[in-house]
N, C-alpha and C positions, 0 to 999 in steps of 0.2 A: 612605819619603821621597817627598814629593809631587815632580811635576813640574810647574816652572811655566806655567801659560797661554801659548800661542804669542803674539807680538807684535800681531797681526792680529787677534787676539781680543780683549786687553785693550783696544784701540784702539777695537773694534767696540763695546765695552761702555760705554765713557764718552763717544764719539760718540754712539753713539745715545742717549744721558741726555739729553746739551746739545741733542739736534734735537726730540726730543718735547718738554722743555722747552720751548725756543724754542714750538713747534707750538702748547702749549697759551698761554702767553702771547698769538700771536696770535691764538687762538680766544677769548681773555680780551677781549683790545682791541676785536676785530670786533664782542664782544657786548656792549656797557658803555658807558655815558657816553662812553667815549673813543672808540668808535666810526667819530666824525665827523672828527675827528683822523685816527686809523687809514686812513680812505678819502683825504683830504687829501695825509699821507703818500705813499701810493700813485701818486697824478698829479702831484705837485708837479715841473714843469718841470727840467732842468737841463740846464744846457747845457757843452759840453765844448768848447774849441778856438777858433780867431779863424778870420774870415773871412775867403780862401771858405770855409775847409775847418773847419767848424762842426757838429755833430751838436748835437740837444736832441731831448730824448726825454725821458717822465714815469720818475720816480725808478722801479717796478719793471720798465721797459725794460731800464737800467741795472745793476741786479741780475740778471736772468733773462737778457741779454744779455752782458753786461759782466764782471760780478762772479763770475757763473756761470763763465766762461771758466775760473778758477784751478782751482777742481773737475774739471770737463773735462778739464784740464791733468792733471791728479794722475790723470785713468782711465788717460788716454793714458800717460803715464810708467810707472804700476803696470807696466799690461799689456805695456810691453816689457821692465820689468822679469821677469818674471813668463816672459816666452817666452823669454829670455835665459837666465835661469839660477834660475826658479822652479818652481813646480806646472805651469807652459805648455811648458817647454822640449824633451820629447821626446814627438813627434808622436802615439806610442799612446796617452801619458796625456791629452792634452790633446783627443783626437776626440773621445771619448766624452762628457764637458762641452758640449763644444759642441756636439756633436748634442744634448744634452739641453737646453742652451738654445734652440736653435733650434723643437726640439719644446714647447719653454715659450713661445716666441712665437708658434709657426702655432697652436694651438688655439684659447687664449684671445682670437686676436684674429678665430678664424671665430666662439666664441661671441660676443661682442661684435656683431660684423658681425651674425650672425644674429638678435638682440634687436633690435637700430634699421634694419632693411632698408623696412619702413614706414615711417622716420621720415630725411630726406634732412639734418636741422640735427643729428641727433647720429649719422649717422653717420659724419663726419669726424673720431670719437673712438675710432675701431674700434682705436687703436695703444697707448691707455691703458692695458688690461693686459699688456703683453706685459714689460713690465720688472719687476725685481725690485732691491729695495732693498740692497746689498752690504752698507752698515753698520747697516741694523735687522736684518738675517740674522743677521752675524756676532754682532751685541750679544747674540740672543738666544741663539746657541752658548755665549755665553762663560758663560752661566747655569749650565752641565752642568759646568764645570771641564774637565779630564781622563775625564769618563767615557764619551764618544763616540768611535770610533778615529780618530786623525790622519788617516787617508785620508776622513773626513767631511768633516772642515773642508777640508780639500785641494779635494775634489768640490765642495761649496757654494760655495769661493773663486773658484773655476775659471770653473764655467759661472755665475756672475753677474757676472764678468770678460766672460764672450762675451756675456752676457746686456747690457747695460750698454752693450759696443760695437756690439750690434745694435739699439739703441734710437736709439744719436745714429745709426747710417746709413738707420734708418726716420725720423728728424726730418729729419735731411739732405735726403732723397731726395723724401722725400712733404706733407713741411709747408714747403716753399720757394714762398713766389711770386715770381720777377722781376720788379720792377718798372723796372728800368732794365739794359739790357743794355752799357752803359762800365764800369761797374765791374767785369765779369768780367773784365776785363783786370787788375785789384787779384791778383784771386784767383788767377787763370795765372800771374802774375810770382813772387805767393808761393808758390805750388806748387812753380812749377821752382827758386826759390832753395831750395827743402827740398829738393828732389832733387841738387841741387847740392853741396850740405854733408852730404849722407848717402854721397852717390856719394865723396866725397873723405875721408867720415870725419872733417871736422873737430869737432872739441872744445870751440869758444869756443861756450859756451851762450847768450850774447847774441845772435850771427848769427841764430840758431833762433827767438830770440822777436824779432826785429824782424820775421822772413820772417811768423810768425805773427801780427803786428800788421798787416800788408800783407792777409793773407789776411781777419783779422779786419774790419777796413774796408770790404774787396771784398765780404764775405759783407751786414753789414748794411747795405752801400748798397743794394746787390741786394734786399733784404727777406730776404733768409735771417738763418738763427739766425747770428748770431754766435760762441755758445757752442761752437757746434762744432771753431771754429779749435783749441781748448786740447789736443781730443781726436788732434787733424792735427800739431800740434807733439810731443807726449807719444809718439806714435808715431815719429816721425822722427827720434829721437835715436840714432844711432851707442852703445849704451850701452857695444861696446865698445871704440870709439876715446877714450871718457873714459877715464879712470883710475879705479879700483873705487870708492876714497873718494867720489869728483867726484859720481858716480850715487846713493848711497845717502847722500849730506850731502843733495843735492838733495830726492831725494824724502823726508828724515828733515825738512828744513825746511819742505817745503811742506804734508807732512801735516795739521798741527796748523793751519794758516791755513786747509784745505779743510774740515777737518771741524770747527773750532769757534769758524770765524766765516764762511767763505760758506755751509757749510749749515744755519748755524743761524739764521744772518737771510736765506738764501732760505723755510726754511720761517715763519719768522715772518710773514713780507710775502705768502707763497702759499695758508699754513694757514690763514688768518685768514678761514673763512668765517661770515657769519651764519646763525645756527638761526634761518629765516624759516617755516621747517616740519616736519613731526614728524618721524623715519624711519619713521613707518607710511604718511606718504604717499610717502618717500623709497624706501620697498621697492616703489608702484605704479609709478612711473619704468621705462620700461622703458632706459634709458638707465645707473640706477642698476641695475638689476637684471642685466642686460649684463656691467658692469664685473663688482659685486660677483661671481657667478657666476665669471666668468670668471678672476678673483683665487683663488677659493677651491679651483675644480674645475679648469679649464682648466686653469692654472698648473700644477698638481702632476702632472695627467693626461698634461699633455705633455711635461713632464721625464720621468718617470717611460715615457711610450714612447718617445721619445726615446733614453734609455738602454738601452734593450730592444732595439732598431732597430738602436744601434753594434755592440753586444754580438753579434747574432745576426747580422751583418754580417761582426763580427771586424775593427773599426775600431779596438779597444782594448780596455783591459781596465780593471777598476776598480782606484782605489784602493790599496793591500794593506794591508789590515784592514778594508774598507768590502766589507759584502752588500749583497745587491740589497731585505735588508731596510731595513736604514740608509738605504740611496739614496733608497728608496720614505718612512720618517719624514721622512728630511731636505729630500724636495721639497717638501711643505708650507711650508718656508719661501718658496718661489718666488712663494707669493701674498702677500709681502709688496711691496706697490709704494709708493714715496713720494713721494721723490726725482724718480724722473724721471717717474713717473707722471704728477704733477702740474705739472712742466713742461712733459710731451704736451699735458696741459690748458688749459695757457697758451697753445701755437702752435695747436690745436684749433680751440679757441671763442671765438667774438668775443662772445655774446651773453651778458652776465653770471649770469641765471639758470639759461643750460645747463650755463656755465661752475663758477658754488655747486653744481650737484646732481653733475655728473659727480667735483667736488673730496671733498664730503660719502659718495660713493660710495666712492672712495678709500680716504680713511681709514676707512669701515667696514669695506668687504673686506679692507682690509690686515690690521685690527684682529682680525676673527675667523679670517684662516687665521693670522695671531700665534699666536693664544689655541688654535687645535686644534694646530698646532704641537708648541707646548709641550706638551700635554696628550699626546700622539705620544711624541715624543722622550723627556719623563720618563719614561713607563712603560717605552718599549722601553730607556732608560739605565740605569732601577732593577733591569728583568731582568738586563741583561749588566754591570753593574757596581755 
């Protein structure tokens, strides 16, 4: 009798369908007739609200700002989810993950650094690999069915959970410019009404997202990301002053709106580069070369010490059915970046062509630690199972 695929799997598998889809259709548009359209799209004005209090900003401000927020939102929920009463919730299982995430970010992003230390325009991109994509990971797990141990998927869930939440606090922290300091007052007011309704425990899920809409305003009058509010809401929820249904309706409804309509018309509107040049001049970049790199080898190098580090620490233990073989297959998934990779790329670079090669970069490094990956995992899953 088989067992069927974990939730978070199947989830993972037709998510990632709809975003690569999506992806290539905008690599479809960017490159065709439609082109002009496509770019058109992209800055076309809109404006939000009456005067004073009026924002306009070009349509993929909106999206990468805006629209992004619901996603954000769904990390943040996961992950309290997830410390609450998931793979996070007791302290041994969940160091070792994130020590491996964290060693999945410092490397990759001194290789990075290390590539453009010549070059002062791209290295404001040093943060581009340090993320990994949750739902092209998970999509690619679910390929294997059953025959990987459950404490795999567990471990890959885990640390691209921490991986994920250390990416918006590198976007937060390090890609903000202030440009008006009255609106931090937006931000402080919503901060402490989150700390207010967390402190008291209340329930009415609406309080939450107004305080997050306060924050949300504060953050992009300020020039900071916006998107980050979702991740500051998602966290701050009492999950258990709700009632068990309240938490898992929530997050059963908002999944399907995160993963197969914000991420698939983010990557449509961010994937959509033109091939203005070969990848043989794409591999001289050393900006491209950096990333790639740093996706394929950093990534895996530094989970995988990472892991070693908790381990021989005695921070935690792995898994139970996960060796430090599996660990070592399974990090190869970590050079997959997409998602937020290429939203790094967005608050990054101003300058469009740094912005096409560092994107182009992206999806190739994603593409071949995918493809060894898989070529990994198969073999070690056709041994043990």
């Amino acid at each position: 009798m088989t067992t069927p695929l974990p939730k978070e799997i199947r989830e993972g598998r037709r998510a990632g369908a709809a975003m690569l889809l999506a992806l290539l259709l905008g690599m479809a548009a960017a490159n065709s007739s439609l082109a002009d359209s496509y770019v058109f799209l992209h800055h076309y004005p809109l404006r939000v609200g009456i005067q004073p209090l009026q924002l306009e900003a070009p349509l993929i401000d909106w999206i990468n700002q805006g629209l992004l927020t619901v996603f954000f939102f769904q990390i943040g929920l996961h992950t309290k989810h997830e410390m609450t009463s998931g793979t996070l919730a007791e302290r041994g299982t969940a160091a070792v993950p994130a020590t491996a995430a964290l060693g999945g970010m410092i490397l990759p992003a001194a290789i990075d650094t290390g590539f453009n230390l010549s070059n002062p325009a791209a290295l404001g991109g040093w943060a581009i690999p340090i993320a990994t994509d949750i739902v092209l990971a998970l999509g690619i797990l679910s390929l294997f069915g059953n025959r990987l141990p459950k404490g795999v998927v567990a471990f890959v869930t885990a640390a691209a959970i921490f991986d994920d939440l250390g990416a918006v606090v590198v976007v937060a922290i390090f890609y903000g410019n202030v440009e008006a300091i009255r609106p931090l007052g937006f931000i402080a007011s919503g901060f402490l009404a989150l700390l207010v309704l967390n402190r008291r425990q209340y329930a009415g899920l609406a309080a939450y997202l107004a305080a997050g809409a306060v924050i949300w305003l504060g953050l992009v009058a300020t020039g900071l990301e916006g998107a980050v509010a979702g991740v500051v809401v998602g966290l701050s929820l009492p999950l258990t002053a709700f009632p068990p249904h309240t938490a898992s309706r929530a997050e059963r409804r908002l999944s399907p709106v995160a993963f197969f309509v914000v991420v698939p018309i983010f990557a449509f509107f961010n994937g959509g580069v033109q091939m203005n040049f070969s990848f043989s001049n794409l591999a001289a970049e050393p900006i491209a070369l950096g990333i790639v790199i740093a996706f394929m080898i950093g990534k895996p190098a530094g989970v995988l010490a990472g892991t070693l580090l908790a381990l021989r620490l005695r921070f935690g233990s792995l898994p139970d059915g996960a060796t430090l073989r599996d660990i070592a297959g399974a990090s190869l998934l970590a050079g997959i970046g997409f998602m937020m990779s290429l939203f790094i790329v967005t608050v990054a670079f101003e300058q469009p062509i740094v912005a096409e090669t560092a994107k182009l970069a992206v999806l190739a490094g994603s593409a071949m630690s995918a493809i060894f990956a898989l070529f990994v995992l198969r073999t070690g899953s056709s041994q043990t199972g």
